[in-house]
ZAMARGU-4260 file (C-alpha; in steps of 0.2 Angstrom, whole numbers, plus 5000, padded with zeros to 4 digits):
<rodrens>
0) 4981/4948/5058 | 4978/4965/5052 | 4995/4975/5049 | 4995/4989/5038 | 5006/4995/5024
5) 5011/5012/5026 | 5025/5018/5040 | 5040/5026/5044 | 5057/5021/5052 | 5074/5028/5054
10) 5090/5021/5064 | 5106/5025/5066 | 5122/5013/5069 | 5142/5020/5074 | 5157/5015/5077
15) 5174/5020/5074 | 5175/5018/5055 | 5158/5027/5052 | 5142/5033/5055 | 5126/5024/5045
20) 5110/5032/5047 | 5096/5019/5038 | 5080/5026/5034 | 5064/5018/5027 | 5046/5023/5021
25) 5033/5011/5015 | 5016/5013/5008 | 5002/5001/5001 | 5007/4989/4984 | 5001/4973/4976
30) 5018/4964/4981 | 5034/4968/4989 | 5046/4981/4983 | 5060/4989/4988 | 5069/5003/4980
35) 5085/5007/4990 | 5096/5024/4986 | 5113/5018/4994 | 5130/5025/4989 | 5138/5018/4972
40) 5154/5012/4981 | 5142/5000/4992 | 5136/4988/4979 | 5130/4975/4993 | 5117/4987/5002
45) 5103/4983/4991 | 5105/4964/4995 | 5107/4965/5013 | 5094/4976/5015 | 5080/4965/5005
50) 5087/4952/5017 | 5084/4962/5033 | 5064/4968/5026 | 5058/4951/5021 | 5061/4946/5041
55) 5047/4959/5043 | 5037/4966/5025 | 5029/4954/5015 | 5019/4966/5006 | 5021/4986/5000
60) 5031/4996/4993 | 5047/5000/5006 | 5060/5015/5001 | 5077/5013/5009 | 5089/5027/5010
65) 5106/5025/5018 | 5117/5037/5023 | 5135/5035/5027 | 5147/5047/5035 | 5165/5041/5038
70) 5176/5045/5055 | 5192/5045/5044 | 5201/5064/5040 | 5193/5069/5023 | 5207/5072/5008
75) 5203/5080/4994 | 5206/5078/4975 | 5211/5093/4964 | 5208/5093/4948 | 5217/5108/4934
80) 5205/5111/4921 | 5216/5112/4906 | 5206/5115/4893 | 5195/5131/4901 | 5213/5138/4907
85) 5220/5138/4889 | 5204/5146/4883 | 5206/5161/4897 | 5226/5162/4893 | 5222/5166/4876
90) 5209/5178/4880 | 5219/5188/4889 | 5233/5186/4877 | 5221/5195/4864 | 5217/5206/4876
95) 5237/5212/4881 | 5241/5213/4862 | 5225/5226/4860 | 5235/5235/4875 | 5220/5231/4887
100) 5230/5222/4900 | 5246/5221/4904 | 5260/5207/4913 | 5253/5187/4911 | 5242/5177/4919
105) 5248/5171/4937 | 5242/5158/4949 | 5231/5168/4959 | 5223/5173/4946 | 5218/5156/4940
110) 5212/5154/4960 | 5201/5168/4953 | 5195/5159/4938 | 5177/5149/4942 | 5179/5129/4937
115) 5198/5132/4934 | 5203/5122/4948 | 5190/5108/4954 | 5191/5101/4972 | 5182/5087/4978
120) 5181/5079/4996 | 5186/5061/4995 | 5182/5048/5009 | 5195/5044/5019 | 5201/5024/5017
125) 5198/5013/5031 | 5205/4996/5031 | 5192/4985/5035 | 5180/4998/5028 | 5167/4991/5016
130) 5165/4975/5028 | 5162/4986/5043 | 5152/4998/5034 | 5139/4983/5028 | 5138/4977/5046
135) 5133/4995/5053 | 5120/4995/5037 | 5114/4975/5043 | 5111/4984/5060 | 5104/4999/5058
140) 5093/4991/5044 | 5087/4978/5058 | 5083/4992/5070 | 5074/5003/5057 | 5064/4986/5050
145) 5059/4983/5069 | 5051/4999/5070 | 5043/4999/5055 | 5035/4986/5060 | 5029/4991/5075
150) 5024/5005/5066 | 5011/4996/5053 | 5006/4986/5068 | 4999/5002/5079 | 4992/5007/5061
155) 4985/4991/5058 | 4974/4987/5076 | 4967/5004/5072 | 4962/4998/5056 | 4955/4982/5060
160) 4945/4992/5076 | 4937/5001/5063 | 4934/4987/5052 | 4928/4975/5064 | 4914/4990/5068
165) 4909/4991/5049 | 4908/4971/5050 | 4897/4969/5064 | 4886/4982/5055 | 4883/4971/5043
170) 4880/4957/5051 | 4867/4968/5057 | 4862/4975/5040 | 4863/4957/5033 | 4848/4952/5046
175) 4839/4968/5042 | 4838/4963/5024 | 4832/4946/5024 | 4818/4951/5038 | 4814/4963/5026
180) 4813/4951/5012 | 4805/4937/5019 | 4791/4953/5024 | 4791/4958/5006 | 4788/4939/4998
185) 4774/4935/5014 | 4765/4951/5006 | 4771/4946/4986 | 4763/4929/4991 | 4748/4935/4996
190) 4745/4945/4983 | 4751/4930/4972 | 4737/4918/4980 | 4723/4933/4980 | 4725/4934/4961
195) 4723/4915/4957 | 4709/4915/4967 | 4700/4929/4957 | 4709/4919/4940 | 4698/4901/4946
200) 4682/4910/4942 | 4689/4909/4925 | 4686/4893/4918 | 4698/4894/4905 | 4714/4895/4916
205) 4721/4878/4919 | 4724/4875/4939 | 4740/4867/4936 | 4751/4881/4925 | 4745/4894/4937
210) 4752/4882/4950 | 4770/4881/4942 | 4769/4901/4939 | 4767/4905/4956 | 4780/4892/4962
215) 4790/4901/4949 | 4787/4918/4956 | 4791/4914/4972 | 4807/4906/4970 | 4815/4918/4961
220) 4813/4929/4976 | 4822/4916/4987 | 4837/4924/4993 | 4840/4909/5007 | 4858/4906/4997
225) 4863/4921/4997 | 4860/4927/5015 | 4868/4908/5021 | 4887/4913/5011 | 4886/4930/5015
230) 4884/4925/5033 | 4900/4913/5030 | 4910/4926/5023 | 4907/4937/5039 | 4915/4922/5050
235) 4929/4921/5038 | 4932/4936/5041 | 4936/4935/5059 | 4943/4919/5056 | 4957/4927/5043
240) 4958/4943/5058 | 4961/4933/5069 | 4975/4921/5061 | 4993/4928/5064 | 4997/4928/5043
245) 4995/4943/5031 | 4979/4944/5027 | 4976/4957/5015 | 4974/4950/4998 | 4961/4937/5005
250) 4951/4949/5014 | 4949/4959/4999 | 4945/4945/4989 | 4932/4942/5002 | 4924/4959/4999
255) 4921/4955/4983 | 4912/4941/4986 | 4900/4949/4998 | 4896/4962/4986 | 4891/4950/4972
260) 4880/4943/4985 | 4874/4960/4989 | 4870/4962/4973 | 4861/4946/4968 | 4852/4949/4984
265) 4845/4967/4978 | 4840/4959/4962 | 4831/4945/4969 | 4823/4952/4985 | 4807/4959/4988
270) 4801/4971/5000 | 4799/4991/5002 | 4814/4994/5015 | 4826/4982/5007 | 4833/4994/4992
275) 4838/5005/5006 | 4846/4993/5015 | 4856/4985/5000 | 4864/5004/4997 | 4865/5006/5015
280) 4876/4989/5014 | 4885/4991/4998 | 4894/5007/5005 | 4900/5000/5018 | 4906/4985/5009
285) 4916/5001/4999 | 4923/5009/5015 | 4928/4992/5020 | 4937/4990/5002 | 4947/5005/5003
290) 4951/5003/5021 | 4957/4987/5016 | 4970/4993/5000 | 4981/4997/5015 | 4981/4982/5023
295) 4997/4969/5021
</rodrens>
């Protein structure tokens, strides 16, 4: 089954504790990875959602945000900088005795003193929280994985449509080249069996090496093997569509294979229309290769 790698998911799960917003974004890789930015405080995010993913990714690279917003009243912490309010008091100190300023410095005037005073908004403590908060994460990591799946799936049956196309071309193409061939060795034959005729009136050719030459000749033109495997890689390949497993890593195996037959095939065959034909072939076997570095 063709399922592809890339997609994008977001879901949100509340309650009264808090408000968890999970969101994920994959794209193609050679295995699974997951790199989750969570808050510090929620050490077991990571885990759960690696849990949640595997239900539904076996392969790509999947980034995971989570975003957590608690009900609870904020608080906030205040920190005095001590240090940076010494160093202003005995500024202005130097400053009164030069007769710059006058009277001493006061508590709105450290208000007025950037960094003096440092507040920070502190979440709100929850009984319960963490637990609650990892169950809302489970949750909305379950809906966003669901989908995301569904996601790479739509992506996916457009990408085997289009595939299946290119692989029906070849079977095509495939056909095209060894008529073309068997064409090209008829002629290369004939051509073969014209010149031992004119080479008999030679009688110092021996019959029987001219024989095994031309048996030579003609068989390194044979491209039989090659036509009957590329032909089974072509079922397999609707055999490996059609199966419900990832198939992503064999199907591009599989390209490889046809296109060292492709190869062989070009450096064997002869025939006027079949160079075109083995490029005509060999692009497609690229497009289908780079179509296929997206698939799971």
């Amino acid at each position: 089954m063709i399922v592809s790698m890339t997609g994008f998911a977001s879901a949100t799960r509340e309650d009264a504790t808090a408000s968890v917003t999970v969101t994920l974004k994959s794209v193609n890789h050679r295995f699974f990875d997951l790199q989750v930015r969570a808050p510090s405080s929620l050490a077991g995010a990571e885990a759960a959602l690696r849990g949640v993913l595997q239900k539904h990714v076996s392969r790509g690279r999947v980034d995971a945000s989570v975003h957590v917003q608690y009900r609870g009243v904020p608080t906030f912490d205040v920190t005095f900088n001590a240090p940076l309010v010494a160093a202003v008091s005995a500024a202005v100190e130097q400053a009164r005795e030069a007769g710059w300023v006058e009277g001493r410095l006061t508590a709105s005037d450290l208000v007025r003193v950037p960094q003096a005073l440092v507040m920070r908004e502190v979440e709100a403590a929850v009984a319960g929280a963490d637990s609650t908060v990892m169950a809302l994460i489970e949750a909305a990591a379950e809906g966003a994985s669901a989908d995301l799946d569904a996601m790479r799936r739509h992506e996916g049956t457009m990408l085997d449509a289009d595939l299946r196309v290119r692989r029906d071309g070849l079977a095509v193409t495939i056909e095209d080249i060894a008529a073309a061939a068997e064409g090209g060795r008829a002629a290369t034959e004939a051509r073969i069996h014209q010149r031992v005729a004119d080479l008999r009136l030679d009688p110092t050719i021996d019959p029987q090496a001219v024989a095994q030459e031309v048996v030579k000749i003609v068989s390194r033109s044979d491209i039989s093997e090659e036509i009957v495997r590329f032909r089974a890689h072509l079922d397999h390949w609707v055999t490996l569509t059609a199966s419900q497993e990832p198939c992503g890593r064999k199907l591009d195996f599989l390209l490889q294979e046809m296109n060292r037959e492709i190869n062989t095939i070009g450096s064997k065959a002869e025939g006027t229309r079949v160079p075109e034909l083995i490029v005509h072939a060999k692009a497609e076997l690229e497009r289908m290769r780079e179509q296929v570095q997206n698939v799971e």
